[in-house]
C-alpha positions in Angstrom: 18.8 -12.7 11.6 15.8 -12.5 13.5 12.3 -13.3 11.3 9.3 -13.2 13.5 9.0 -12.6 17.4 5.8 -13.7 19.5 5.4 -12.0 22.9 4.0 -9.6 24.5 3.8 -6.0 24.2 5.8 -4.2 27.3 5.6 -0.7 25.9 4.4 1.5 22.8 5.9 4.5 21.9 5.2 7.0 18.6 7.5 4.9 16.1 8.1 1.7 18.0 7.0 -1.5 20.7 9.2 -3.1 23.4 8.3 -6.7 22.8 9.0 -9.3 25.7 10.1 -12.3 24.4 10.9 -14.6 27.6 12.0 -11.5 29.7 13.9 -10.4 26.9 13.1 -6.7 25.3 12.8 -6.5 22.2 12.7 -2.7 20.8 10.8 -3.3 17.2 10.2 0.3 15.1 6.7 0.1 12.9 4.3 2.0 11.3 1.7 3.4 12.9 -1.0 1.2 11.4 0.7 -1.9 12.9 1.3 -0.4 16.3 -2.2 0.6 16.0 -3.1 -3.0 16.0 -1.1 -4.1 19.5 -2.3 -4.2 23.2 0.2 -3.1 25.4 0.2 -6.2 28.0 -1.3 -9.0 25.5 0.5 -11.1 23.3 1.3 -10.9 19.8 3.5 -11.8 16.8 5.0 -9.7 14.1 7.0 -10.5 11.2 10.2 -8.8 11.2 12.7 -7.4 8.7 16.4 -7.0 10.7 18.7 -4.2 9.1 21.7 -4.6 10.2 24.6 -1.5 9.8 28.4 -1.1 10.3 27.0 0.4 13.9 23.7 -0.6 14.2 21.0 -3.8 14.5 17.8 -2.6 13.8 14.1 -4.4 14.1 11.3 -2.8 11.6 7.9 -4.8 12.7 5.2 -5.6 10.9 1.5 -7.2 11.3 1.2 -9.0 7.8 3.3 -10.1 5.4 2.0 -7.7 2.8 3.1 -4.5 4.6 7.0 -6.8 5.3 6.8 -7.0 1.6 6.4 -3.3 0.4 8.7 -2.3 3.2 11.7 -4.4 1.5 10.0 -3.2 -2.4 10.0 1.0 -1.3 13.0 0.9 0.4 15.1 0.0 -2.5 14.0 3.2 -4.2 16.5 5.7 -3.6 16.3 7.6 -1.0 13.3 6.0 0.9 15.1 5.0 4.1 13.6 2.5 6.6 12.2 5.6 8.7 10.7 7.1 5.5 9.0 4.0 4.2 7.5 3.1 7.9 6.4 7.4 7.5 4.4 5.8 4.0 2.9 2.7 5.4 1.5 4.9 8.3 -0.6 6.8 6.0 -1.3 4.0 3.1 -2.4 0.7 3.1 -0.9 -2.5 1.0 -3.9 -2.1 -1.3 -4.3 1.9 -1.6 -0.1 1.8 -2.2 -0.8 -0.9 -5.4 -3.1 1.3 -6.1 -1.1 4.7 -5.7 1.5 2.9 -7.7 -0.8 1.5 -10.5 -2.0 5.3 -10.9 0.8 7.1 -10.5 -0.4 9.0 -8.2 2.1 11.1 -6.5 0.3 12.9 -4.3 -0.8 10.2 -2.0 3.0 9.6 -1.1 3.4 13.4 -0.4 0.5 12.8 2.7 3.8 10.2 4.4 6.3 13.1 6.7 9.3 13.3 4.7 8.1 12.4 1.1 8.0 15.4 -1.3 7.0 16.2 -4.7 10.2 14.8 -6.1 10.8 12.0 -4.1 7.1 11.1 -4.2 7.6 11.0 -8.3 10.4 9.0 -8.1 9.0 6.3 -6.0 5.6 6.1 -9.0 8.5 6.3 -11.4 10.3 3.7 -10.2 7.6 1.1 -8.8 5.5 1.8 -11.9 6.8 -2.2 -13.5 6.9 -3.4 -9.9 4.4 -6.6 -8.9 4.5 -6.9 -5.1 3.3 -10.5 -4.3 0.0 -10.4 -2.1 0.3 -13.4 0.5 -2.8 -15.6 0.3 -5.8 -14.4 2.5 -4.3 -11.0 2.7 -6.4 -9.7 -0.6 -9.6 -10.8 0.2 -8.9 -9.1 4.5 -7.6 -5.6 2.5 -10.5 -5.4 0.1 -13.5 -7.7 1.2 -13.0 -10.1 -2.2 -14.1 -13.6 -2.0 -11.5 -15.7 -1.2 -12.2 -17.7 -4.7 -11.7 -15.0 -6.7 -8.3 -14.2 -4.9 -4.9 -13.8 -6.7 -1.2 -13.7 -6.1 -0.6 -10.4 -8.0 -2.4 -7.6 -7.1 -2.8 -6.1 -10.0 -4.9 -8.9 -11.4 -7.6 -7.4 -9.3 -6.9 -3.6 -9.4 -5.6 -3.5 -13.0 -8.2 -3.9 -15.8 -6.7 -5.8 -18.7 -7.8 -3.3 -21.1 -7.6 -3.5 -24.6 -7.1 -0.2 -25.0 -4.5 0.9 -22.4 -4.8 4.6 -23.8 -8.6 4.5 -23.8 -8.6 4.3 -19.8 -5.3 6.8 -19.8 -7.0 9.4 -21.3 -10.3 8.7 -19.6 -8.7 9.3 -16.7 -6.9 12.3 -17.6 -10.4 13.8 -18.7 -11.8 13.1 -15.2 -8.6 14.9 -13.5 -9.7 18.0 -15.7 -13.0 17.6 -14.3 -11.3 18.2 -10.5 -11.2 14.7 -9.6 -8.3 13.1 -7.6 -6.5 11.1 -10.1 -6.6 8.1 -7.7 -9.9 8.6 -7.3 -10.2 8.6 -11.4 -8.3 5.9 -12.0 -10.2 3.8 -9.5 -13.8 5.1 -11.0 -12.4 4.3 -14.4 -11.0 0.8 -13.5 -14.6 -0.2 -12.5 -15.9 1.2 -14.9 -14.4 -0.9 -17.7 -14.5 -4.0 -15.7 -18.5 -3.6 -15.9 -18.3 -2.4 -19.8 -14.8 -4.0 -21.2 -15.9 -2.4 -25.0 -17.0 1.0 -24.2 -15.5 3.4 -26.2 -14.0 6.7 -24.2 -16.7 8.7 -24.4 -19.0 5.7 -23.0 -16.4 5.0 -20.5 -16.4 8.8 -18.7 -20.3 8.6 -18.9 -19.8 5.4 -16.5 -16.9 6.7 -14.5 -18.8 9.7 -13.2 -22.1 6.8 -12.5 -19.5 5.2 -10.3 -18.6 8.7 -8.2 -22.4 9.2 -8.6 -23.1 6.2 -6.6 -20.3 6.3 -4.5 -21.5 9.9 -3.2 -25.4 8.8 -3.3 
């Protein structure tokens, strides 16, 4: 199986590189985030994940471990093919799918080609008890944290340990009536309680709508 290829970058297409390795081609399919990141005629490495197939070997790329890791967590959901889950990663980062996930926030899947409504539910649905390891130094890159404060599980960071679980749930729910995005919400209420851990809900949507306030000032 082949891991990680260094070379450089003979061609870029839509969906895919030719990497030469040593004269060799190599055709390697990624999103567009991590073809957005190569030089066609420079050198470069990328992790790889090989699927292999009764009639088929195929090479999916990727530029950090991160992205290699929620490529092997989505595509076990049924049916998010490899095609389908590079179609994801195009549109979402690592950090805003932890997020997406943590939220349950369908619609940010629906903005991948192929991912509708109910396939975009069942991906929440299933990834909702899911902890997708963040390799070290990737964090802090993704979200400008300081590399002291940095943690192996994301949602150490994008979680808030509440108390009150259904305090922030329907906090959030309150915002969404507002006309808020409910990733957008969640993300407003998340802060929000890290700053005031024993606000009560009322206190708590006060502080949310500072944090949009300040976001949009």
């Amino acid at each position: 199986m082949i891991a990680k290829l260094r070379g450089l970058v003979d061609t870029l297409g839509e969906d895919y590189a030719i990497v030469d390795v040593n004269g060799v081609g190599y055709l390697v399919f990624a999103s567009s985030k991590t073809l957005g990141k190569l030089v066609k005629g420079r050198e470069t490495s990328l992790l790889i994940e090989t699927v292999v197939r009764e009639d088929s070997i195929t090479l999916f790329g990727f530029a950090d471990a991160w992205e290699k890791e929620w490529f092997s967590t989505l595509t076990k959901v049924q049916g998010v093919g490899a095609k389908v889950c590079l179609a994801i990663l195009s549109v979402l980062t690592p950090v805003q799918l932890a997020q997406a996930v943590s939220a349950q926030d369908k619609n940010s899947f629906t903005r991948a080609s192929g991912v509708g409504p109910k396939l975009a539910a069942r991906i929440v649905t299933e990834l909702k008890d899911k902890i997708v390891t963040v390799p070290v130094g990737e964090f802090a890159k993704e979200v400008n944290v300081n590399p002291i404060d940095q943690t192996e599980n994301y949602e150490d960071n994008l979680v808030t340990r509440a108390d009150d679980p259904s305090k922030m749930e329907d906090a959030i729910s309150a915002l969404v009536n507002l006309g808020y995005q409910r990733l957008e919400a969640y993300k407003a209420v998340n802060a929000a309680s890290l700053k005031a851990p024993d606000a009560d809900m009322a206190e708590l949507i006060r502080l949310s709508l500072k944090e949009f306030a300040q976001k949009d000032a």
